[in-house]
C-alpha positions as CSV (number, residue, x, y, z in Angstrom):
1,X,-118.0,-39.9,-128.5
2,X,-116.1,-41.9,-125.9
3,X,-119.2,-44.2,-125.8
4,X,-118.9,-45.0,-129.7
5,X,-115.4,-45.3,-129.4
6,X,-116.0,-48.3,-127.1
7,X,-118.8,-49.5,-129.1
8,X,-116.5,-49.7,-132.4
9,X,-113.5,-50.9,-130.0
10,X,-116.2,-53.9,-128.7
11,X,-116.9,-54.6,-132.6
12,X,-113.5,-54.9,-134.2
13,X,-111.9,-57.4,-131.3
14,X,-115.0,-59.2,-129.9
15,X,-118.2,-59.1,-132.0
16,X,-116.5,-59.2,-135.7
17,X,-114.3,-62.1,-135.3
18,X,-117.6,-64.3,-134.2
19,X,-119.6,-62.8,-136.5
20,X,-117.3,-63.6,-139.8
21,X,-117.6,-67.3,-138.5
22,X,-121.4,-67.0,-138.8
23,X,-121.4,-65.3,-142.4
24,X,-122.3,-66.7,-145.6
25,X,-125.8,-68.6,-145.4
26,X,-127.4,-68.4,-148.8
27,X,-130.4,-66.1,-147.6
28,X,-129.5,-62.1,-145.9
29,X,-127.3,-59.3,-146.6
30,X,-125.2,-60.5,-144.0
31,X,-120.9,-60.5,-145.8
32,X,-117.5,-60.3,-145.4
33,X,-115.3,-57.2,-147.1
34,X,-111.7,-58.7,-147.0
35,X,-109.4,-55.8,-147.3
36,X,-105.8,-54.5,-147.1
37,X,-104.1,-52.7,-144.8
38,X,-103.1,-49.2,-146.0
39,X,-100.4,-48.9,-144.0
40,X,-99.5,-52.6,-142.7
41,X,-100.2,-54.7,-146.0
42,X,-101.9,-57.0,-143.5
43,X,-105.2,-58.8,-145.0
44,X,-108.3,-57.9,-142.9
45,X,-112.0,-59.5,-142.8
46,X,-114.8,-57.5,-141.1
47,X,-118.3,-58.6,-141.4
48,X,-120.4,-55.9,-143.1
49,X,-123.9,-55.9,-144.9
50,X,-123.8,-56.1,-148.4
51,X,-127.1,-55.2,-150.5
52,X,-126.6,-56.4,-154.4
53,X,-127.5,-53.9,-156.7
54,X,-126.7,-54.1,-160.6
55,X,-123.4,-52.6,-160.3
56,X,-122.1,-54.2,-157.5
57,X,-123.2,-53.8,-153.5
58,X,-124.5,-51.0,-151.5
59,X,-123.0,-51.3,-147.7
60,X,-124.1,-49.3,-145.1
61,X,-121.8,-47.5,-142.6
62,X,-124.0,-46.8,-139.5
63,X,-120.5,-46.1,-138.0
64,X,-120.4,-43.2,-140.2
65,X,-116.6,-42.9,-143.0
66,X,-114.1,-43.2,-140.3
67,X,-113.6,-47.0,-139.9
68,X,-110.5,-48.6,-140.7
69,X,-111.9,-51.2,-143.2
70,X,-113.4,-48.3,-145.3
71,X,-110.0,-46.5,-145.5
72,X,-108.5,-49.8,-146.7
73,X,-111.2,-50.5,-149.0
74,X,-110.5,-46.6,-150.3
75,X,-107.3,-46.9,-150.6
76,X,-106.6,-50.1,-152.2
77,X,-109.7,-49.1,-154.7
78,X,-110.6,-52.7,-154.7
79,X,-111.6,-55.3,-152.5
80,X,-113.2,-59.1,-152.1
81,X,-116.4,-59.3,-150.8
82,X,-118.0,-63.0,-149.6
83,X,-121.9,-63.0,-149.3
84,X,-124.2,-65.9,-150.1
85,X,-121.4,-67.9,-150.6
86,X,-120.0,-66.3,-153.4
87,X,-116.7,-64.3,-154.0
88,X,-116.7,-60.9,-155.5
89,X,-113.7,-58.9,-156.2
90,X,-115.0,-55.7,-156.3
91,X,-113.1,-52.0,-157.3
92,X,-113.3,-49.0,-157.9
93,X,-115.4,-48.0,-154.7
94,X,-117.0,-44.8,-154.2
95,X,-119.2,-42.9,-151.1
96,X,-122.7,-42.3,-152.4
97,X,-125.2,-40.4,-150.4
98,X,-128.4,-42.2,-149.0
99,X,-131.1,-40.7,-151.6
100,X,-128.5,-42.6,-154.9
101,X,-128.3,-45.6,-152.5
102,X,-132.1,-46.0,-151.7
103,X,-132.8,-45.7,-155.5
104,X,-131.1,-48.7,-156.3
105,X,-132.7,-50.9,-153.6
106,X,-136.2,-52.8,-153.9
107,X,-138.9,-51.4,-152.3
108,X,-138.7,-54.2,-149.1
109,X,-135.4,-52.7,-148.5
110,X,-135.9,-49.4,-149.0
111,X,-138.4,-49.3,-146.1
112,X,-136.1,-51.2,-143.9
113,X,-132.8,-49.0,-144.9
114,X,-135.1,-45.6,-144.5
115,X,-135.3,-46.3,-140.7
116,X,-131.5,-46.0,-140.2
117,X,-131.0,-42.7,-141.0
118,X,-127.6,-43.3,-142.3
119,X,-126.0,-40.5,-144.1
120,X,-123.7,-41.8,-146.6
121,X,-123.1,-45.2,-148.0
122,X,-119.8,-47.2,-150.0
123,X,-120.9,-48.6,-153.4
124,X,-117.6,-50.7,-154.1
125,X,-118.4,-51.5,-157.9
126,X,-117.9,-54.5,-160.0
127,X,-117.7,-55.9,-163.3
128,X,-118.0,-59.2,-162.2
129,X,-121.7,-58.4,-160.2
């Protein structure tokens, strides 16, 4: 565990700042959840990956449920998510398990999201996706 505490430490202060200035091409999954602190009231952005599906967006957590922005996300029951350079405001989120997630995804991601073996996956729904 120590090793993916680094791992996640690494992420949060070094790899997602650079990588939310690299976000929102048109093409990819590649987004930014902007959250709110649960306890702080701060505003966060962490780059996640965002998959579209009719409700709203399927994001992965290969970090498993314990990451900060997730908590937020849970807590607030809403969100703003930036991908293809678009704004969503999303709510409402929920934790789906991978077999509900896979269903909604076309078959090109499907066989690229199988390979993960990720166990559970957010769905923050929208009206406005």
């Amino acid at each position: 565990m120590p090793i993916l505490d680094m791992v996640l430490q690494l992420n949060k202060h070094v790899l997602n700042p650079a990588m939310i200035r690299l976000v929102g091409g048109e093409h990819g999954s590649a987004a930014v959840i902007e959250h709110t602190g649960r306890r702080s009231g701060k505003t966060y952005a962490t780059p996640v990956v965002a998959l579209p599906v009719t409700d709203g967006f399927i994001i992965p957590l290969p970090y498993g449920t314990h990451v900060d922005w997730l908590s937020n996300v849970l807590a607030a029951r809403r969100a703003t998510i930036r991908v293809r350079r678009e704004t969503y405001e999303v709510s409402q989120p929920e934790i789906i398990d991978t077999a509900t997630a896979v269903s909604q995804l076309s078959a090109s991601r499907r066989r690229t999201f199988g390979g993960f073996g990720i166990k559970n996956q957010p769905v923050p729904s929208s009206g406005s996706h």
